[in-house]
C-alpha positions as CSV (number, residue, x, y, z in Angstrom):
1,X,17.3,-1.4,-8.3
2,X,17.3,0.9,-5.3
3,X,14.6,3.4,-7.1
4,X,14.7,6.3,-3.8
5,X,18.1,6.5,-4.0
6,X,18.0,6.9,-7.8
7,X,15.4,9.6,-7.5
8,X,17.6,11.5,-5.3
9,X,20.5,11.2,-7.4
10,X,18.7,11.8,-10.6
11,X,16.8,14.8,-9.2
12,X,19.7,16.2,-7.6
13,X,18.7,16.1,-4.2
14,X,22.3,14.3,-3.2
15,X,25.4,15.2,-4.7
16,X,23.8,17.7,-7.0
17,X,25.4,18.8,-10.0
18,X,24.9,22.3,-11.0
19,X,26.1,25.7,-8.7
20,X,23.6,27.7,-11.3
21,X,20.0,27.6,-10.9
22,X,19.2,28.2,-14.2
23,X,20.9,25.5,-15.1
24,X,18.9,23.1,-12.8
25,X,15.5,24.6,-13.9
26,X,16.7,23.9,-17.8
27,X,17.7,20.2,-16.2
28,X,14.1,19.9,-14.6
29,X,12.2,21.0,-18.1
30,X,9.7,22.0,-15.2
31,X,9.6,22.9,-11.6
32,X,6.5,23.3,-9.9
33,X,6.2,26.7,-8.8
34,X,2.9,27.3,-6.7
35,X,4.1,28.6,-3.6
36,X,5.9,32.1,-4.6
37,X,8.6,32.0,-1.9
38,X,9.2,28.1,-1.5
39,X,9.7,27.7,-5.5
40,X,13.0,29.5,-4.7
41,X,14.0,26.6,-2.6
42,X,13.1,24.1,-4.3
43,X,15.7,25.4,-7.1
44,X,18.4,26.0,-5.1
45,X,18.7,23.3,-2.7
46,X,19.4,21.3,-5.9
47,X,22.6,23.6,-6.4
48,X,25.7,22.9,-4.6
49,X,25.9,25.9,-3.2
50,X,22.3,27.2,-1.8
51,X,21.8,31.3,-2.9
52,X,18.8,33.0,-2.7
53,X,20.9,36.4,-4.5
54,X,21.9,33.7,-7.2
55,X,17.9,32.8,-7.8
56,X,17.1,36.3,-8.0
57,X,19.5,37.3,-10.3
58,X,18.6,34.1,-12.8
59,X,14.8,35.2,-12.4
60,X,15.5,38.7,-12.8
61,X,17.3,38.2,-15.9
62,X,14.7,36.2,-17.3
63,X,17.1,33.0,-17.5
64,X,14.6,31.4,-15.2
65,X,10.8,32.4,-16.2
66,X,7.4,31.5,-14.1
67,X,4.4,31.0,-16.7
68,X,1.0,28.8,-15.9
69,X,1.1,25.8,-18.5
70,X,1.3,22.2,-18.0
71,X,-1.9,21.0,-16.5
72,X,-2.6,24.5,-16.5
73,X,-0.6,25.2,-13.0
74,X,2.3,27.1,-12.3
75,X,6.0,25.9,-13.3
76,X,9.3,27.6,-13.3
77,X,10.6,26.9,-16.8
78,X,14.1,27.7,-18.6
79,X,14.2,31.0,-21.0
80,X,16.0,28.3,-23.9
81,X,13.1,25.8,-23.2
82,X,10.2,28.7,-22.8
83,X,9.1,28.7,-26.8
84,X,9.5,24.6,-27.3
85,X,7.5,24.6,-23.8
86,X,4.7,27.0,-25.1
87,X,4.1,25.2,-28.6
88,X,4.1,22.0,-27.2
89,X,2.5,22.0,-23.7
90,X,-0.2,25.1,-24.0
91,X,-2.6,23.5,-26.7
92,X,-4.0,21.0,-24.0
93,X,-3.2,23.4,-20.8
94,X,-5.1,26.1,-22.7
95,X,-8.2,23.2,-23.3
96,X,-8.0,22.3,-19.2
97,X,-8.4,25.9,-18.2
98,X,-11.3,26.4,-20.5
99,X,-12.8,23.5,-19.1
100,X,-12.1,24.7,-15.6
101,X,-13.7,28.3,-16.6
102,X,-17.0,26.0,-18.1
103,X,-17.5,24.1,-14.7
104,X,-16.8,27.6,-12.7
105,X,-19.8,28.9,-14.9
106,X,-17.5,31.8,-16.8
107,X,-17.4,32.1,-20.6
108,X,-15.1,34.8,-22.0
109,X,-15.7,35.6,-25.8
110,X,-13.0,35.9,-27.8
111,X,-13.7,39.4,-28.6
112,X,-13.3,39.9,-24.7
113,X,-9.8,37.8,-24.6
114,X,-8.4,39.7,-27.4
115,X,-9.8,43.1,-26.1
116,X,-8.3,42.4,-22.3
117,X,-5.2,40.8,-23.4
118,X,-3.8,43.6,-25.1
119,X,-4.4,45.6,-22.3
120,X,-2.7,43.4,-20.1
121,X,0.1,43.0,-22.4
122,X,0.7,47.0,-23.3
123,X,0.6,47.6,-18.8
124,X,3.4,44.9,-18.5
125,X,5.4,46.7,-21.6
126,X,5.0,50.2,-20.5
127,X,5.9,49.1,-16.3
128,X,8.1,46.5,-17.3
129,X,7.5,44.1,-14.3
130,X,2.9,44.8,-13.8
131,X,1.4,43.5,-10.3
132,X,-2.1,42.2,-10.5
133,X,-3.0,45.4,-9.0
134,X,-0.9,47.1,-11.2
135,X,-3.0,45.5,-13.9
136,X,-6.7,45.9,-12.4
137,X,-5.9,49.9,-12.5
138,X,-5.2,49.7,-16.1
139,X,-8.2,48.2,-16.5
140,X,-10.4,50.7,-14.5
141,X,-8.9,53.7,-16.6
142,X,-11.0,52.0,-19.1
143,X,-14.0,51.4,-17.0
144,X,-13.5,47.5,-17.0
145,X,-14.2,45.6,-13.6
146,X,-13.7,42.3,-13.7
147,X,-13.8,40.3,-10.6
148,X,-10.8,38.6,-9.5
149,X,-11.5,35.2,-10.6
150,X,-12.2,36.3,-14.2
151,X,-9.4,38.6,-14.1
152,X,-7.2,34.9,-13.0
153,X,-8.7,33.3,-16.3
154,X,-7.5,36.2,-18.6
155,X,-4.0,36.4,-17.1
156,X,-3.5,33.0,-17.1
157,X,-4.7,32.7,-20.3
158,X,-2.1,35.5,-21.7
159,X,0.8,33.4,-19.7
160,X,-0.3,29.9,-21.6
161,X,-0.5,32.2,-25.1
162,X,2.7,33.3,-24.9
163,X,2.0,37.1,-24.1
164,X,2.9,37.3,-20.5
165,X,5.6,35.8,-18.2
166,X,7.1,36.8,-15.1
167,X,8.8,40.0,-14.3
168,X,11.0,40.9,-11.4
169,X,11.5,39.0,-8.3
170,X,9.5,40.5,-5.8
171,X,9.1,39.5,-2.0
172,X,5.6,38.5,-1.9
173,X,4.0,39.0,-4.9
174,X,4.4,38.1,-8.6
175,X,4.9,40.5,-11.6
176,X,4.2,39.8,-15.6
177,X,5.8,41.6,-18.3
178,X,5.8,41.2,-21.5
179,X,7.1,38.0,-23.2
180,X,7.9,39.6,-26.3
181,X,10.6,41.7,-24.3
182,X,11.7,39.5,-22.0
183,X,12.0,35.8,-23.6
184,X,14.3,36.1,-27.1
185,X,12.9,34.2,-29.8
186,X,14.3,30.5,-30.3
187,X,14.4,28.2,-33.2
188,X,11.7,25.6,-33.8
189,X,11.6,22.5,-33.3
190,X,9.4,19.7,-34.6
191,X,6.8,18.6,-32.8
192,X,8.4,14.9,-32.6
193,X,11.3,16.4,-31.9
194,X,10.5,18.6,-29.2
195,X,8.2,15.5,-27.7
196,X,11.4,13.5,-28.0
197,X,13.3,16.0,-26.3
198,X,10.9,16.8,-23.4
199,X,10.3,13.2,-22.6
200,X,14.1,12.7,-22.3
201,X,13.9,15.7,-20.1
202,X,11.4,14.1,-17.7
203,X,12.6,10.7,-17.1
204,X,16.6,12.1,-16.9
205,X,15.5,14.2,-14.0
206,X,12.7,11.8,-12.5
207,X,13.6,8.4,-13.2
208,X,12.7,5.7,-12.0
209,X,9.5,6.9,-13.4
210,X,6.6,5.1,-15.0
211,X,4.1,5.6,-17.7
212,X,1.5,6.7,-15.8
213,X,3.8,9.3,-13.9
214,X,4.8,11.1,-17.2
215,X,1.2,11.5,-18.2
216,X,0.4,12.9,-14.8
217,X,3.7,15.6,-14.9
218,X,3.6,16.8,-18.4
219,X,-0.5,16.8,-18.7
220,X,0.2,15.3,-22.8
221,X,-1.9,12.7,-23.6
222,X,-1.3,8.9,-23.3
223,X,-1.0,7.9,-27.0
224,X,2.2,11.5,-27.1
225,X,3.6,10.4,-23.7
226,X,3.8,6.9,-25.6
227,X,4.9,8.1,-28.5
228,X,8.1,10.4,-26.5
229,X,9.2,6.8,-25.0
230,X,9.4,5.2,-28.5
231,X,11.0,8.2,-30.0
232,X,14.1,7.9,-27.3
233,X,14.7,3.9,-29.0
234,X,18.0,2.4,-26.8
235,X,18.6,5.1,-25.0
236,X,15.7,4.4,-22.5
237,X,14.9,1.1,-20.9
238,X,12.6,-0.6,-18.6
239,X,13.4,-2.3,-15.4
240,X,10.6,-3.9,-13.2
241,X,10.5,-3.2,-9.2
242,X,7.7,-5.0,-7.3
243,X,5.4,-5.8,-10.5
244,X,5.3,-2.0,-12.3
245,X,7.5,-0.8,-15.1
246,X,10.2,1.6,-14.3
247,X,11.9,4.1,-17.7
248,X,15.2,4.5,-17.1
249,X,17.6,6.5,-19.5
250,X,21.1,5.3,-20.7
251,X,22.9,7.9,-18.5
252,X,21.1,7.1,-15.2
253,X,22.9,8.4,-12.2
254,X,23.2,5.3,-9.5
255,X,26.6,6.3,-7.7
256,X,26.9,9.3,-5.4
257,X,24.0,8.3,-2.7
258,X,25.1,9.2,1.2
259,X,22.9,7.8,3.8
260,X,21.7,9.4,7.1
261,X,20.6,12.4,5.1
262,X,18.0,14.3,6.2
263,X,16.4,16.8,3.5
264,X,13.8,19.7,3.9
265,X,11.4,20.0,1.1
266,X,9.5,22.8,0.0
267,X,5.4,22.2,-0.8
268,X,4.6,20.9,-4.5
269,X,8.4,19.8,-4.7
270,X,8.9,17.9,-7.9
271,X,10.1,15.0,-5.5
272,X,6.6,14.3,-4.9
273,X,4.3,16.1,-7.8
274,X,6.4,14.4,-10.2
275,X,4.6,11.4,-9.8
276,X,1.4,9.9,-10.3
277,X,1.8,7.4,-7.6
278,X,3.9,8.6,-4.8
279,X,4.1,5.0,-2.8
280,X,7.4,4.7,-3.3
281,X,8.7,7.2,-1.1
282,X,6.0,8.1,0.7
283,X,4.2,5.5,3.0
284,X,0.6,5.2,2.1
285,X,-0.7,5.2,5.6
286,X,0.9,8.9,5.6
287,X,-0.4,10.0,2.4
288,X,-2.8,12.8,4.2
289,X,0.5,14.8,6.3
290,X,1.8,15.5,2.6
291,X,-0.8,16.3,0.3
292,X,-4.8,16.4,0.4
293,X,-6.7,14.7,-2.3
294,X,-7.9,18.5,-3.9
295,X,-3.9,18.8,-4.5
296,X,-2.6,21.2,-1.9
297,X,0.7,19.8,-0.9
298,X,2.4,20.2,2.3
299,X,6.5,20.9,3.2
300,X,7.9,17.3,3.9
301,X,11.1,16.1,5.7
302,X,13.0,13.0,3.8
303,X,15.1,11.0,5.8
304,X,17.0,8.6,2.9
305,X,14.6,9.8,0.7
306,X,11.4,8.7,2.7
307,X,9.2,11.2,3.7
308,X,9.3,10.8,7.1
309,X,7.7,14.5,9.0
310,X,6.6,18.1,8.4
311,X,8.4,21.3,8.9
312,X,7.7,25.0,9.0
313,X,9.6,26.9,6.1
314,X,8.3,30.7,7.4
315,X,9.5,30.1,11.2
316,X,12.5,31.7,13.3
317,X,13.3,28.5,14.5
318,X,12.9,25.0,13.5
319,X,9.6,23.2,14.0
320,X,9.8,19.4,12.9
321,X,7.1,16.9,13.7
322,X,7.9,12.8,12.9
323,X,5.0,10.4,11.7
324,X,6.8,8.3,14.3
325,X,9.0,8.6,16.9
326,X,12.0,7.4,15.4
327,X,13.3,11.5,15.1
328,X,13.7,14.0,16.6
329,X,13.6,17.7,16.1
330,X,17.5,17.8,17.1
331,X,17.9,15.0,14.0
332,X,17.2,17.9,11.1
333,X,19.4,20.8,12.9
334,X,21.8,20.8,10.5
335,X,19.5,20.6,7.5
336,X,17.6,23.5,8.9
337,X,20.7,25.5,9.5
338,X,21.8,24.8,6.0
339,X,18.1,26.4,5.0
340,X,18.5,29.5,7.2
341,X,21.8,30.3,5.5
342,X,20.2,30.1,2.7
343,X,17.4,32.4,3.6
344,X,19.4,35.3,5.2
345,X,22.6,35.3,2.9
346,X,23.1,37.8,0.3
347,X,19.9,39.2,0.6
């Protein structure tokens, strides 16, 4: 088993399968989506043909919809998975986040979360597409001040309840409107079902992945993320690779790889933050260039699939530094073109 290559195949890094990026966030089940501009990247340079009008028009749409919810972060999740997502994944987001509020020292009443939320909710129906500024003058005309920290807690709150979402693409800054108005209604699933269904999701798009790393990605606990495994029977199997157990599903992807690849990958890229351990394609002793251990992740070059350097995403021209000195910067000129394309066209 060659697992990097796999991974790039399976997470349509090379050879990618979709031109739609709605199609590859409905693929994903999830996509990280902390850093506003970069999650835009990270969509489309899994799309044969890299658009930043085509993301926009997908998020504008509300085909493609950024919500806080598994381990109570941000994700980019499909409209036709949004519902399944909320019922299954916000019960134990919602229980992190209160835990995070406890440890912060901030308790919000229910009366409070009720009372706020509705104001939140009727700003983002009567704007359509609310900024957080937007939001804190709704507030004031009823002579609420919250500080920004609490005002976090109550929108993200609202996001993992299924009363907010995102609105319009903007630039630099996000915008919520309301669900109700935005996200249409699907038809329930069972909660087996929809674990059966999410789990497939995840090791489809991830594997070789283990155990450990779908507990990690979805935030479920261990005794559900077992449970998902058993539910897929023979249509997932496990394969061992240097002493761990690897899920791989009955449609695997193996053929397609290309070497000599270089690839430019956006911070909190599901490449990496799929994963509880990240050894395999990135080399322990350079554990520090991509991510710290308080979780802020850093953009990564991937030569083969190994993380190999850093680049700049927000630069004229392209800055690359190498953990050794087997690159160059002249060795990712033509994945950086490729991103600058991508950047300037059709906008």
């Amino acid at each position: 088993m060659n697992p990097i290559a796999i991974r790039l195949l399976n997470q349509q890094l090379i050879a990618p399968q979709f031109s739609d990026p709605a199609e590859v966030v409905h693929y994903m089940g999830a996509m990280q989506a902390q850093e506003y501009r970069m999650m835009r990247w990270a969509v489309e340079m899994r799309t044969s043909k890299p658009s930043h009008k085509a993301f926009k028009k997908a998020f504008d749409e509300g085909r493609i919809i950024r919500i806080h919810l598994m381990r109570g972060t941000w994700q980019l999740v499909s409209a036709e998975d949004y519902w399944l997502m909320i019922d299954l994944f916000a019960p134990k987001a919602i229980a992190v986040t209160k835990g995070w509020m406890s440890s912060n020292k901030i308790c919000i009443p229910d009366e409070e979360m009720m009372r706020i939320r509705d104001i939140l909710a009727q700003t983002a129906a009567d704007l359509g597409g609310a900024t957080k500024e937007d939001l804190v003058r709704a507030l004031a005309e009823k002579s609420i001040s919250l500080d920004d920290h609490r005002l976090s807690y109550h929108i993200r709150m609202a996001e993992m309840s299924g009363t907010l979402c995102s609105g319009e693409l903007l630039p630099m800054k996000a915008t919520y409107a309301l669900t109700a108005n935005k996200v249409k209604q699907k038809v329930q699933m069972k909660k087996n079902e929809a674990l059966a269904y999410f789990t497939r999701k995840y090791f489809q798009s991830r594997q070789p992945a283990t155990l450990e790393d779908f507990v990690w990605w979805s935030g479920l606990n261990v005794s559900d993320c077992r449970k998902g495994i058993a539910l897929l029977g023979d249509t997932i199997h496990v394969e061992k690779w240097r002493g761990r157990d690897f899920y791989l599903t009955d449609d695997c992807r193996t053929r397609g790889f290309r070497k000599g690849k270089f690839l430019l990958i956006p911070p909190y890229d599901e490449y990496l933050i799929s994963y509880k351990s990240r050894d395999i394609v990135l080399p322990p002793e350079h554990k520090h260039r991509a991510h710290n251990n308080s979780g802020i992740f850093q953009p990564v070059i991937a030569y083969d699939g190994t993380i190999c350097g850093n680049w700049s995403p927000f630069k004229d021209d392209c800055q690359a530094t190498f953990f050794n000195d087997a690159f160059s910067q002249d060795d990712v000129n033509e994945a950086w073109q490729t991103y600058k394309v991508y950047c300037n066209k059709n906008k």
